[in-house]
N, C-alpha and C positions, 0 to 999 in steps of 0.2 A: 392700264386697263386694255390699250390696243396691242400689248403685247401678248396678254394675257389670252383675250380674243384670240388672233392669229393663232397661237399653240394651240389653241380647244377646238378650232378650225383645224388642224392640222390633226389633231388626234382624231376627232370623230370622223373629218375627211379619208383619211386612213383607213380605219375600221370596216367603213362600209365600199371603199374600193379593194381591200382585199377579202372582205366575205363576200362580194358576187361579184364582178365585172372582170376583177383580176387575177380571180380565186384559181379558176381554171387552166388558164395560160399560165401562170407562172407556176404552177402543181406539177403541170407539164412537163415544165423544162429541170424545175429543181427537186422535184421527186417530193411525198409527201413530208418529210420527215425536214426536208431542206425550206418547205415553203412555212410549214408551223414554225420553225427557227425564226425563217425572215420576217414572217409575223409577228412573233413575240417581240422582237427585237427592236420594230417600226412603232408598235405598241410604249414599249418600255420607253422609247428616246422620244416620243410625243408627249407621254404623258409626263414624264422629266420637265423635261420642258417648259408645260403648262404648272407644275410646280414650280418649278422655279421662277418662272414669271408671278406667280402667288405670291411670294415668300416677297421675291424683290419688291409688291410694290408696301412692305410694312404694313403698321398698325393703321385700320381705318375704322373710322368709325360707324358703329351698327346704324342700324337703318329705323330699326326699336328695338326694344331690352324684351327679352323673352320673358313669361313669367314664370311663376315655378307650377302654374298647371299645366305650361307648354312644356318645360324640362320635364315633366311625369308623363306626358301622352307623349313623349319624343323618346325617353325610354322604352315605353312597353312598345313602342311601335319598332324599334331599335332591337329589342327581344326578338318577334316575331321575324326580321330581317334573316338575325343571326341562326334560328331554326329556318328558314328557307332555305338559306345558302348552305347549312351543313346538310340537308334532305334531298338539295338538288344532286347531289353526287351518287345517289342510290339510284338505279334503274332511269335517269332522267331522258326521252326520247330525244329532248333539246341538244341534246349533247352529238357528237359523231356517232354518225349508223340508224339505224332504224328504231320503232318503238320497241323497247324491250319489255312491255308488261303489254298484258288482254286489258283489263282495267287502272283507270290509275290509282293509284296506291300512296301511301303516306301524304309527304309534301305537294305532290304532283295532282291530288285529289282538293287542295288548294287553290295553286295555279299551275298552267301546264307549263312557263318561265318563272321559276323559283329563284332559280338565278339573279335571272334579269330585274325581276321584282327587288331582291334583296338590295342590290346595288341603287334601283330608285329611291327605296324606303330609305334606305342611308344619306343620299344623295340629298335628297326634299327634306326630311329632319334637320340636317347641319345645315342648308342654308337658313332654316325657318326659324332656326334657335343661334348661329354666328350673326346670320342677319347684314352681314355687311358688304357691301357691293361688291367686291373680290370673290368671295364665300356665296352669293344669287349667281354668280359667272358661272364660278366654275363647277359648284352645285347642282345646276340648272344646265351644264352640259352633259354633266356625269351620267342624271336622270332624262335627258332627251337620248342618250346615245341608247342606253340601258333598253327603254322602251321601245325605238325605231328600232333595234338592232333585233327584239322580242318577234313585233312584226315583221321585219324579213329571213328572222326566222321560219314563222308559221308561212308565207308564200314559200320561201326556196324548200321545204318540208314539201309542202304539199305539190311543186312538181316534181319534186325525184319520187316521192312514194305513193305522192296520188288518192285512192278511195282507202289505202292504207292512212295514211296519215287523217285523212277526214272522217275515218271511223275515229278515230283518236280524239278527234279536236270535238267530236258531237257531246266524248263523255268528262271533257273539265273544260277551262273555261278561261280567258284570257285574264281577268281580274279576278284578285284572291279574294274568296270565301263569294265569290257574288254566286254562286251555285251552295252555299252556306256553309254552313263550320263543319269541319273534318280531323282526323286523327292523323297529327304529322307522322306517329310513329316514334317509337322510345328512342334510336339515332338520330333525327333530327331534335328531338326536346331535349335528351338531357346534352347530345353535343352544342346544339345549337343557346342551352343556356349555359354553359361553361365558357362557350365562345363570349358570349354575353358580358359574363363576368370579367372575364379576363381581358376582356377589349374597354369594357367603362372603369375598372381597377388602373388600368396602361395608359388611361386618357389622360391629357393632359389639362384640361380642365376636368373636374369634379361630376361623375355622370353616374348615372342609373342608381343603382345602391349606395355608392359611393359618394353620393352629392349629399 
């Protein structure tokens, strides 16, 4: 478990030293295209890592036995992940560059980190249904990084772009649906339920349709 630690320390430590503090200086020296690389890369061999310390420490036992109305509200909430993240790719301002829509539109009229949401919703379900001390770690890192990383997003957003971006942020809203239900959009619904399918189908325990 202090292995385990350590790596999810080093992953999320990561993360948020190369999207602000180091982001710039090292863009600097190794051009944009060079620093995305070294990012991914730093990304990739942490979160390794952090599996791998997963794996190594074997079977442990749950912390409580899910029930089968946690496995049902752990799927649709599992659904709606998988339409954020396929929605977030459409016009997402989160992404590099500036807002590309007047209004938000599909997923983003949601929340304005689609993204970032999807990987929490992911993240808080498996630990809540594995359940077992391993599975709260590194669950429970996944969905801290997700979410801090949401918020610096919306800060570092809002000093490059400014009363641009805070026009933005007055019309959606940090949490999904709290400005209330909205139309993701035929690309995010029916990719995001194919994604759906084909990820609880893949699972290796018995999930969504498939349980």
């Amino acid at each position: 478990m202090t292995a385990l630690a350590i790596a999810l320390a080093a992953f999320i430590g990561t993360h948020f030293l190369l999207s602000h503090p180091l982001r710039d200086p090292l863009a600097g020296k190794m051009g944009a295209g060079g620093f995305r690389g070294f990012y991914s890369l730093v990304a990739f061999a942490t979160l390794g890592w952090a599996i791998w310390a997963y794996r190594d420490l074997g079977r442990q036992a749950p912390l409580w036995v899910a029930t089968q109305w946690v496995w049902i509200v752990g799927a649709m909430l599992m659904w709606v992940a998988s339409v954020l993240l396929i929605g977030s790719f459409f016009g997402n301002p989160a992404l590099p560059g500036a807002p590309r829509q007047e209004r938000p539109q599909g997923v983003l009229a949601i929340t304005r980190h689609p993204m970032m949401w999807s990987f929490a919703i992911w993240a808080l379900v498996h630990a809540v249904v594995i359940a077992t001390p391993k599975a709260l770690l590194l669950d429970g890192g996944i969905a801290f990084l997700a979410l801090a990383g949401a918020l610096g997003q919306d800060r570092k957003k809002r000093r490059m772009h400014g009363d641009k971006w805070m026009a933005w942020v007055d019309q959606t809203h940090f949490v999904p649906f709290a400005r209330g239900l909205a139309n993701p959009g035929p690309k995010a619904l029916i990719g995001g339920t194919l994604l759906f399918l084909l990820a609880t189908w893949l699972h290796p325990m018995g999930a969504g349709l498939w349980r």
